[in-house]
N, C-alpha and C positions, 0 to 999 in steps of 0.2 A: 504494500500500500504506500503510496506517494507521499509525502508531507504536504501539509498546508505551506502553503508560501506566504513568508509575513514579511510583506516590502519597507525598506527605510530608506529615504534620501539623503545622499551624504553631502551635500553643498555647502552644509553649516563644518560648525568645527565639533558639534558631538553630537553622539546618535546613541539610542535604549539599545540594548544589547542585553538580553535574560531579565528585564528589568530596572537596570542599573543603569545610570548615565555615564559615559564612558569619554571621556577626551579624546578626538583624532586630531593628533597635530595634521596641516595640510601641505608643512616645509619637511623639506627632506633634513631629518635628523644630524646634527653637528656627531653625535655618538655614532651612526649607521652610516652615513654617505657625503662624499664629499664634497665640498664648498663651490657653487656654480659663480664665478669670480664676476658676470656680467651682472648680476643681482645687484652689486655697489657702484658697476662702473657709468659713465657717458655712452652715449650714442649720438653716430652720423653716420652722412651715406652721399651717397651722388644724387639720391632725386626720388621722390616719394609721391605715390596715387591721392589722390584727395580721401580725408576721410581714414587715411591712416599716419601712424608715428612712429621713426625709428627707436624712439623711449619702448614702442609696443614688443622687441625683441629682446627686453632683459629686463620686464617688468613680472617674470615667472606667471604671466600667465595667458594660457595657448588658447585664449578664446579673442586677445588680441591680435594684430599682426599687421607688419608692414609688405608693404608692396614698389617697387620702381612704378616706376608714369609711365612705364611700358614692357617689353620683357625682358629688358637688362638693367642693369643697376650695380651700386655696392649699398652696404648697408655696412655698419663698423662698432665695434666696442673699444673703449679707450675708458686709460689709467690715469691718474694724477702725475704718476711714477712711474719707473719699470717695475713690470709684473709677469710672472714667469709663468707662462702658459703653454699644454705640452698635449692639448686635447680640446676638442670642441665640439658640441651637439646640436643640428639642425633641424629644427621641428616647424614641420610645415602643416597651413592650417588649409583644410579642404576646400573646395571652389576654385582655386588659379590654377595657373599654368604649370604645367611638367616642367621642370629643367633638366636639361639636356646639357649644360655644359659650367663646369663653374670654378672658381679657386681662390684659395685661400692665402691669404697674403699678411708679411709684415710691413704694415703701413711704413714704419719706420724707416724701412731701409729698400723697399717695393720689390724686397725677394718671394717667390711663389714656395709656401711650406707645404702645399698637399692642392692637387686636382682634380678633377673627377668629370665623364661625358653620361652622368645619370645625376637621379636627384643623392644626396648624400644625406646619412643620418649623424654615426659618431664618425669621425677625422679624429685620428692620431697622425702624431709629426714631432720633430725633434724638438723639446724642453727648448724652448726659446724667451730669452726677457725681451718684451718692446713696452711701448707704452700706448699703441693703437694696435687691433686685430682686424680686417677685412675678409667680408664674404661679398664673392665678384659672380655674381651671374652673368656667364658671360651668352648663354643661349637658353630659348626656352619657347615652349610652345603656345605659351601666351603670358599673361602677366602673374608670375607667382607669387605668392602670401609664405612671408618667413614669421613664422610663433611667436621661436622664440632661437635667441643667438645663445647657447650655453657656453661657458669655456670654464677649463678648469686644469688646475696647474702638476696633478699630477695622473696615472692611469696611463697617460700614452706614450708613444717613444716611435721613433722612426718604424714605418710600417711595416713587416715577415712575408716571405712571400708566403706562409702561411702559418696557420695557431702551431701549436709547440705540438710535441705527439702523441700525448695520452691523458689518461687523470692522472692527477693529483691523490695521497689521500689527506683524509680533514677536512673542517670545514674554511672556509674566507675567512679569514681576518675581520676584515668588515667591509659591507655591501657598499659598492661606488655608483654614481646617477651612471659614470663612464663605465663601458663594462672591460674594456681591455681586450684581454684575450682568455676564452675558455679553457678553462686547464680541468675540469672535472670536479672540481672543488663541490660541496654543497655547505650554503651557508646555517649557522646556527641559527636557530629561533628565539625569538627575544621574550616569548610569552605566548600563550593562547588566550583567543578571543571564540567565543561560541556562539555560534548565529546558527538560527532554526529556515532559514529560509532567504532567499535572494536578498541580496543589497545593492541599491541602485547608488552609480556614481552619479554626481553631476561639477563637472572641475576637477579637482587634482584631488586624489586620496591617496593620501601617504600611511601603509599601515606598520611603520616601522619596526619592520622584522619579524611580526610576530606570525603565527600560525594560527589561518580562518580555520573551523572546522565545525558540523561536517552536514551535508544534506548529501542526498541521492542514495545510491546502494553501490558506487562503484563501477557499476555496469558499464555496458552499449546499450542501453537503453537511449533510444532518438528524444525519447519524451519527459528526459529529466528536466527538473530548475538551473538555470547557470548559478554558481557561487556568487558573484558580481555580474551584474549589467552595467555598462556605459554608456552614458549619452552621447551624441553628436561631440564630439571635440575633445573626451573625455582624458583623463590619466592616471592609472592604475600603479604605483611602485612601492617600491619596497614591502612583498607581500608575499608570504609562502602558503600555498592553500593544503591544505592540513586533507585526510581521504578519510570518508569517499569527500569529492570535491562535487558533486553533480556533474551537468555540462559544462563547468569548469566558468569561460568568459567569456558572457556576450557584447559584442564591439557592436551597439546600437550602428553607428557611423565611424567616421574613421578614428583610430584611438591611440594613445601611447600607452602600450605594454614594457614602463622600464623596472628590470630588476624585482624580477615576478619569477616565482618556484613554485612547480606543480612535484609535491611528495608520491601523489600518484596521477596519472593522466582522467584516468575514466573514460569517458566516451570521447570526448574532445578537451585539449587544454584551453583554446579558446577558438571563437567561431566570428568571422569578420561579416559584417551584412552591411558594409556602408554599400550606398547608391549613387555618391555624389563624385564620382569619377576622382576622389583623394588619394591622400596615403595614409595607412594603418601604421604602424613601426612596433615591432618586439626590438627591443635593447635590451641586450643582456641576459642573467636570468637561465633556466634552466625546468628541465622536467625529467620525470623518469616514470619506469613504469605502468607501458600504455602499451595494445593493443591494436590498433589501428592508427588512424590520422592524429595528428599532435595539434596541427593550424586549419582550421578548416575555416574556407574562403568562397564564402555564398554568393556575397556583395560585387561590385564591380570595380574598378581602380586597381590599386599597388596595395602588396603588402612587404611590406621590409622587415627585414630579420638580420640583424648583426648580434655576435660576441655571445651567442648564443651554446648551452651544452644541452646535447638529449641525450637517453640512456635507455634504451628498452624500447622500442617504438615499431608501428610499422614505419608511417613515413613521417617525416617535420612537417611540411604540406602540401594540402592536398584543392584545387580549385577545384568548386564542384563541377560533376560532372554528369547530374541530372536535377539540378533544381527547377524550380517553376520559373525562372527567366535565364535565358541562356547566354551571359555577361561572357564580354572578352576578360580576360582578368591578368595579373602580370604579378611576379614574385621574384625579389632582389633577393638576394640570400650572401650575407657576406661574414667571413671570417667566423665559424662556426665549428663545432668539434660535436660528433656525433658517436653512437657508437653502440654496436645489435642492433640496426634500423635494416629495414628490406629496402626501401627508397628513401632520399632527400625530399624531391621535387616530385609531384604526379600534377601537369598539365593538359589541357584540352586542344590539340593542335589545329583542330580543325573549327574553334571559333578563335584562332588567334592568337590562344593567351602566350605566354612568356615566361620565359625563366632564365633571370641573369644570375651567375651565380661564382664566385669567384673566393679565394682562400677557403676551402672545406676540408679536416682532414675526418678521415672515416677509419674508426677502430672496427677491424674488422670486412664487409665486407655490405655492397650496396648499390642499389641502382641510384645513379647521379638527377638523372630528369628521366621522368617516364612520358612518356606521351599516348594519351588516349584519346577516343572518338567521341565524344560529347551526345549528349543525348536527350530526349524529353523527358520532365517527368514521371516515374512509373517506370520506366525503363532503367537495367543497368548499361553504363559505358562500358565499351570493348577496350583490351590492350592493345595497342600498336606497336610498341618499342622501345626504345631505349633510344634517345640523342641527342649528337655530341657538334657543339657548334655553328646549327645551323639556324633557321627563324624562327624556333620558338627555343629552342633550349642554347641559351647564349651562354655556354659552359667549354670553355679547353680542358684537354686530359692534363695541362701542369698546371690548371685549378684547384685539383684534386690531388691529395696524399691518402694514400690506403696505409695503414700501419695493421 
């Protein structure tokens, strides 16, 4: 028998939980995660859309966001002083354009530290002091919406051409907003929290460390409660979900999944259903213990996935491939360490979708991109194959490390 579902809105800063009024801090813990340096700093840029503010990219929050007067631009964080920054996080808010092309620069000295021909989420580059940082759209499909400009001084370092090669044992030290690079680690729990029934985000919910638990039975059951629901724009971090988890997390629209632990997967870890042709983003973070699909992507847009560990899984994810509208759908997947997975990627080649996918290393053994035939619903999709570099599965074989 199913549980009742007892909804709470989380936009405030506490919410009943057993009863009890409980504090949720809604900033990322000075104890758990580390210091996003744009929070204190200034902001400029080359040229901004009506209606929006460079201020709106390090004011922590991703329902604001800046835009260029067209589809290039820069947008900039700057210090009093030199400040030594060695990582940076790009949260893009849904509605504008794709970028296609962009880089990141020390205003100071107008040396290029890291650049990219997709949209980028975290950038690592070498521990650099300046006292201004630049993000340079240099191409894009129409005019895009930057959240939020994160930077932070330490987590990155000059980019590998891929994660290190196996786990770790123990848990993290302590959970960073940056996720680095996946070494298998699982972080400790800071405490549990006991909830009977879904919890709706609305804004940023930071659950510092602790472990949600538990609704659902575990299962594949299609018909369970998500643990958390997200609204439109929403953001889920620092948060281990305790098992059973239900359907784990539903991404009303496009959402940031940073530094999120699934102790067991269940039916899905989480489930994307935006509409609005955005991006979704898992950063960081990890899951184990699943069964079938780990990301399941209903919705239509991008979903991005960096610095991410799985452990037990059929695949990381999977775009549907018989829902009731049949979306092109696209999946970046970068710098990831996986390991017992049957597939990475499973895409629908024949309405389009994509999969770019670059630094993976695989303990073990696994198919990279699958590609299937799409279908109505009521019907299951057929395999087609396995591939490597060509229009939908954007993958080289020295993408990939098998250990």
């Amino acid at each position: 028998m199913r549980r009742k579902v007892v909804t709470r809105w989380l936009a405030g800063s506490a919410t009943v939980v057993a009863g009890a009024v409980v504090a949720l801090a809604l900033q990322v813990p000075n104890a758990s995660a580390a210091t996003n340096l744009s929070l204190g700093a200034g902001a400029d840029g080359s040229s901004k859309a009506s209606g929006t503010s460079y201020g709106n990219v390090k004011d922590g929050n991703v329902n604001t966001y800046w835009s260029p007067s067209g589809s290039t631009g820069t947008v900039s964080v700057k210090w009093g002083s030199a400040t030594t920054v060695s990582s940076a996080v790009i949260v893009q808010a849904s509605g504008g354009g794709s970028i296609s092309g962009w880089q990141l620069k020390n205003h100071d000295t107008g040396s290029v530290l890291a650049s990219g021909s997709s949209a980028p989420s975290t950038i690592n580059f070498s521990s650099t002091s300046l006292r201004k940082l630049s993000f340079v759209i240099t191409s894009a499909s129409g005019t895009p919406r930057i959240a939020e400009f994160e930077t932070y001084a330490s987590g990155g370092s000059t980019p590998t051409t891929s994660p290190t090669s196996g786990p770790t044992s123990g848990p993290t030290a302590s959970p960073t907003s940056n996720p680095g690079t996946p070494t298998g680690a699982w972080p400790s729990s800071a405490g549990s929290v006991s909830i009977s029934g879904t919890v709706n985000v609305s804004g940023t919910f930071d659950g510092g460390m602790k472990t949600y638990c538990c609704i659902g039975d575990g299962g594949q059951g299609e018909s369970q409660d998500p643990m958390f629901k997200i609204a439109n724009g929403g953001t889920l971090q620092n948060v281990i979900l305790g098992s059973p988890a239900g359907d784990g997390v539903h991404c009303e629209g496009t959402c940031t999944l940073r530094n999120v632990w699934w102790n067991d997967i269940g039916e899905d870890a989480a489930t994307f259903k935006q509409t609005n042709g955005g991006t979704s983003y898992v950063i960081g973070g990890g899951a184990r213990n699943g069964s079938d699909k780990t990301f399941q992507h209903n919705g239509n847009g991008t979903v991005s996935i960096s610095g991410f560990y799985l452990k037990g899984s059929g695949k990381l994810y999977r775009a549907c491939g018989n829902c009731s509208t049949s979306h092109t759908r696209h999946v970046r997947i970068d710098n990831v360490l996986v390991d017992d997975i049957d597939m990475l990627a499973g895409i629908n080649s024949n309405w389009n979708d994509t999969a770019t996918i670059t630094r993976v290393v695989v303990i073990g053994s696994a198919t990279i991109c699958g590609k299937y035939r799409g279908v109505a619903k009521g019907s299951e999709p057929s395999y087609l194959g396995e591939g490597w570099n060509d229009a939908n599965c954007k993958v080289n074989r020295s993408d990939v490390t098998f250990r």
